[in-house]
N, C-alpha and C positions, 0 to 999 in steps of 0.2 A: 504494500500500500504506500503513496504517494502523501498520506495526508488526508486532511478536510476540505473537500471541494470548497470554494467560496460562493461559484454562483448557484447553487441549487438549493432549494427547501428539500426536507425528508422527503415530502407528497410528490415532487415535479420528480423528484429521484425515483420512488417506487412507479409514476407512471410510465416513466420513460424505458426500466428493466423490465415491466409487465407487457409493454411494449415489441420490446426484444425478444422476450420469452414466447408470446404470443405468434411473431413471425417464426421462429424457430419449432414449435409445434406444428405449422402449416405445412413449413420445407421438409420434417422429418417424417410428418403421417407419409407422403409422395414418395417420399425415400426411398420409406420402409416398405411400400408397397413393389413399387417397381425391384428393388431389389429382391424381395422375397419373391416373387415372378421370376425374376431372371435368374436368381438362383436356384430355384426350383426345376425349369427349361434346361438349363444351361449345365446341370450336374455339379453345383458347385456348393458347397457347404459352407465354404468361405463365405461365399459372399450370401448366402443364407444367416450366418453368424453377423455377415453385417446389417442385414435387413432386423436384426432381431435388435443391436446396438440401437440403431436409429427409431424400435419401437418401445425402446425405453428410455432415449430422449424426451419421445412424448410425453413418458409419463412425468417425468424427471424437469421438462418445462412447466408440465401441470403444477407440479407442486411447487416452483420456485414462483409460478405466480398466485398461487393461493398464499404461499410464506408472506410474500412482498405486500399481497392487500391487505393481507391478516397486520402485518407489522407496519404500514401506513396508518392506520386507524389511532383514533388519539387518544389520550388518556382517561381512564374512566374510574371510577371510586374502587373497582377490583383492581385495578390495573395504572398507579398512581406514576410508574415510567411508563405507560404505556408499552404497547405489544411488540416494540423491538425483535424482541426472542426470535419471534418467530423466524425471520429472517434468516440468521444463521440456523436455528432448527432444519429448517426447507435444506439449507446449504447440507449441513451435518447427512441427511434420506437421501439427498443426489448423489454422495458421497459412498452411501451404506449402497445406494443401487448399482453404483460403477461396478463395486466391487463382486454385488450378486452377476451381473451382464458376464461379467467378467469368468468368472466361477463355469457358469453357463456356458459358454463358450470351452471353456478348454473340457470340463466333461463331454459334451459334443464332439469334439475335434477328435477326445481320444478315442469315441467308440468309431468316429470314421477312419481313422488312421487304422483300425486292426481290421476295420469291416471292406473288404476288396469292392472296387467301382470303380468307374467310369472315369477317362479322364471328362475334367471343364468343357464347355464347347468355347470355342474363339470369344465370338461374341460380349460372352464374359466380361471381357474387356473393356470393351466400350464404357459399359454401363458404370466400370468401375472408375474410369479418368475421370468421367462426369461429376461421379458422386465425390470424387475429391475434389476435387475443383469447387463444385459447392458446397462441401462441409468445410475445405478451410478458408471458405470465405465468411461463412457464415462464424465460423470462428471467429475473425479478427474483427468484425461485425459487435459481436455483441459482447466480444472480451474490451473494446473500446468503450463502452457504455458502461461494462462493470466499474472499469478505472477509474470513468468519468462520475458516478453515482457512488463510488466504495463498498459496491454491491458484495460481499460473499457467495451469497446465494446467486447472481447473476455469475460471478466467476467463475462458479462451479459449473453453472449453464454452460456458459463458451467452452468451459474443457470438455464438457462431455461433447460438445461436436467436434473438438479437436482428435479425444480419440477416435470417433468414429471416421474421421481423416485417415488416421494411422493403420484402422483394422482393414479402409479400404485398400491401403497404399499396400499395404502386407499382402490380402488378398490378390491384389496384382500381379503380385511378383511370384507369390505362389501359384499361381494360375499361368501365368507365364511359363515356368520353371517346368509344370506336370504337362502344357503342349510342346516345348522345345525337347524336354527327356524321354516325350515318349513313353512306350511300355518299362513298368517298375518305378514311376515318378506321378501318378497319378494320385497319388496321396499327398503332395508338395501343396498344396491351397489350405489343406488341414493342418500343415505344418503352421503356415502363415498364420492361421486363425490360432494355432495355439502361442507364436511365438506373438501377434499383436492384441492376446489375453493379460502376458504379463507385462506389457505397456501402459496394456486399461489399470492395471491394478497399483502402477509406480503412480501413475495420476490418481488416481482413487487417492492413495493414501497422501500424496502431496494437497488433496485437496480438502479431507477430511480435517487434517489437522488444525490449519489457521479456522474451520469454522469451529472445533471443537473447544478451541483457544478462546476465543469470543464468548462464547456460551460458557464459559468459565470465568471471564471479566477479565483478558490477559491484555497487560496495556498496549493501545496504540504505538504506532512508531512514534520516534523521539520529540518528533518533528513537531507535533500536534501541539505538547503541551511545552515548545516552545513557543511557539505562536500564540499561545493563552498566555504563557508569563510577559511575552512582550505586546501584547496589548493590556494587560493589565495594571503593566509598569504605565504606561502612558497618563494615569488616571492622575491629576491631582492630592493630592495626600497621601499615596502609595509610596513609603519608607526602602519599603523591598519584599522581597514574597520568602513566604518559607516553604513549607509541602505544594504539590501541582499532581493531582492523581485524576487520570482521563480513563473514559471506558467507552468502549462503545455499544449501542445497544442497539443493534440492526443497521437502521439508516439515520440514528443520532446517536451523536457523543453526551458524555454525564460528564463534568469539570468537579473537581474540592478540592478550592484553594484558601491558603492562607495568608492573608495579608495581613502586612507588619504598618502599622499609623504609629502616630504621635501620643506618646503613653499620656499624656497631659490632655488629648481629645476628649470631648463629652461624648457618651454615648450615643447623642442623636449625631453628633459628627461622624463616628464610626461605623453609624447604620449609613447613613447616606455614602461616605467611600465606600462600602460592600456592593451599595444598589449600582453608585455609577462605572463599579468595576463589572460586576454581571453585563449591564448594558456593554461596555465597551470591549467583551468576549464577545458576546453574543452578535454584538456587529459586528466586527472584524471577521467571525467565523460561526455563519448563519447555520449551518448543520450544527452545532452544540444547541441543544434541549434547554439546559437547565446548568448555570456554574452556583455552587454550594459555597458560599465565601465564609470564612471565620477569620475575624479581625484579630490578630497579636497586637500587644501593646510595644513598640521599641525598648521600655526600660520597664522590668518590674521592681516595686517601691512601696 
C-alpha cells in the first residue's frame, strides 16, 4: 500500500471497486463458459481447469462486492466504527477460494495424468491467447482501482484474474508441448494445470495474509501516520505529539493521537486544540473516519 488516497470518500471508493468487481463478473461468467466449451471439444482438461478458475472468479467478484456495500454502509448504534470489516473479510473468502480452485485443480490434473486420453485438439489454442490477453488486462484494470481506493478486497479481485492469466498461459504451453511431442506427451496440458495450481496457491497465500493483517488491526505503512503527525503539527498550540496509532478498517482509517499543549492551558483551551487538530487530519487526509486526540500537558507540576 501506497498510503491514504486524498481524493476519495470511503462511498466514491466502494462504488468505484463494486464497479470493477461488477465488470469482472460479466468478462469471467463469458470466460468461463467458452472455455469450458472449448475445453470440453477440444480434449483439454487444462483449459477445462481454466474454465473452472474463471467460474470462481464469479463467485469470488460476488463476494468482494457484497464485502464493499456491506463495508460502505455507515455507522449505526450496533456498529459504532461502522462495517469496515467487512471489506477485508470479503478479501480474507477470495483468498480461502484461490486456495480451494487451487486444490481443485491439481486433484483433477492428477486423476488425468494416470487416466490415458486424447491428445488437445489445435484449436485449443486460440481460445487460450485470447483469454490471456483478456484476463491480464482485466488484471491491470482493476489492480489500478485497488491502488487507487486501498481496496484489499478489490486486490485480491485483480489477483485472482491474474492467476487465471497464468493457468491460461501454463495451459498453452502444455497444450502446445502434448501437439508438438506427439504420442507419450498427451498428458503435458495436465502437467500445466498442475504446475499453474501451485502458482494459484503462492498468490493465495500472498494474498491472504495483508487481509488477515487488517482484520487483526496491523498498522498501516509508515507513511500514513506520518502525514497525520505533520498535519497535526500545523495546528496552532500543538507543542509536539507523542503516541500516533492508525488502523485501518476496510475503506477508512481510525487515528489516537496524543498531543502535547501548554501545561498552563485551561481546559476549554485544550478541548478546542484537540477539535482543530481532528479537523486539520481529517482535511489533509479525507479517508481517516475519526482521529481520537488526548491532550498531554508539556510540564507536569
Amino acid at each position: 500500500m501506497t498510503g491514504v488516497p486524498e481524493e476519495r470518500s470511503a462511498g466514491s471508493a466502494a462504488s468505484k471497486g463494486i464497479r470493477s468487481a461488477l465488470a469482472g463478473i460479466v468478462v469471467n461468467g463469458a470466460l468461463a463458459l467458452v472455455k469450458g466449451i472449448a475445453g470440453f471439444l477440444g480434449n483439454s482438461y487444462a483449459l477445462i481447469a481454466d474454465a473452472i478458475e474463471s467460474a470462481s472468479d464469479v463467485v469470488s467478484s460476488l463476494i468482494v462486492v457484497s464485502g464493499l456495500r456491506i463495508a460502505a454502509k455507515p455507522r449505526d448504534e450496533n456498529h459504532p466504527y461502522g462495517h469496515g470489516k467487512a471489506e477485508p473479510i470479503a478479501a480474507l473468502v477470495v483468498a480461502l477460494s484461490l486456495f480451494g480452485a487451487a486444490v481443485t485443480i491439481i486433484l483433477q490434473s492428477y486423476h488425468e495424468i494416470i487416466t490415458p486420453h486424447h491428445a488437445p485438439e489445435p484449436f485449443t489454442l486460440i481460445v487460450l491467447i485470447i483469454v490471456v490477453v483478456v484476463k491480464e488486462a482485466l488484471f491491470r484494470s482493476v489492480f489500478r482501482v485497488a491502488e487507487e481506493v486501498q481496496s484489499t478486497a478489490v486486490r485480491t479481485d485483480a489477483w485472482h484474474h491474474r492467476s487465471d492469466a497464468i493457468t491460461s498461459a501454463a495451459a498453452f504451453i502444455g497444450i502446445s508441448a502434448a501437439l508438438i511431442g506427439g504420442d507419450g506427451y498427451e498428458s503435458a496440458d495436465d502437467w500445466a494445470a498442475l504446475f499453474a495450481s501451485v502458482i494459484i496457491i503462492y498468490n493465495a497465500y500472498g494474498l491472504f495474509r495483508p487481509a488477515l493483517d487488517e482484520i487483526m488491526d496491523a498498522a498501516p505503512p509508515a507513511d500514513v501516520a506520518e502525514r497525520v503527525r505533520a498535519a497535526a503539527a500545523t495546528v496552532p498550540g500543538v507543542l509536539g505529539l507523542e503516541k500516533c496509532f492508525v488502523r485501518k478498517m476496510g475503506l477508512d482509517y481510525f487515528v489516537d493521537l496524543h498531543v502535547i499543549v501548554d501545561g498552563a492551558a485551561t481546559v476549554r483551551e485544550g478541548h478546542r486544540i484537540g477539535h482543530d487538530v481532528k479537523d486539520a487530519v481529517c482535511h489533509a487526509l479525507p479517508r481517516i473516519a475519526d482521529v481520537m486526540v488526548h491532550i498531554e500537558p508539556d510540564t507536569f507540576g
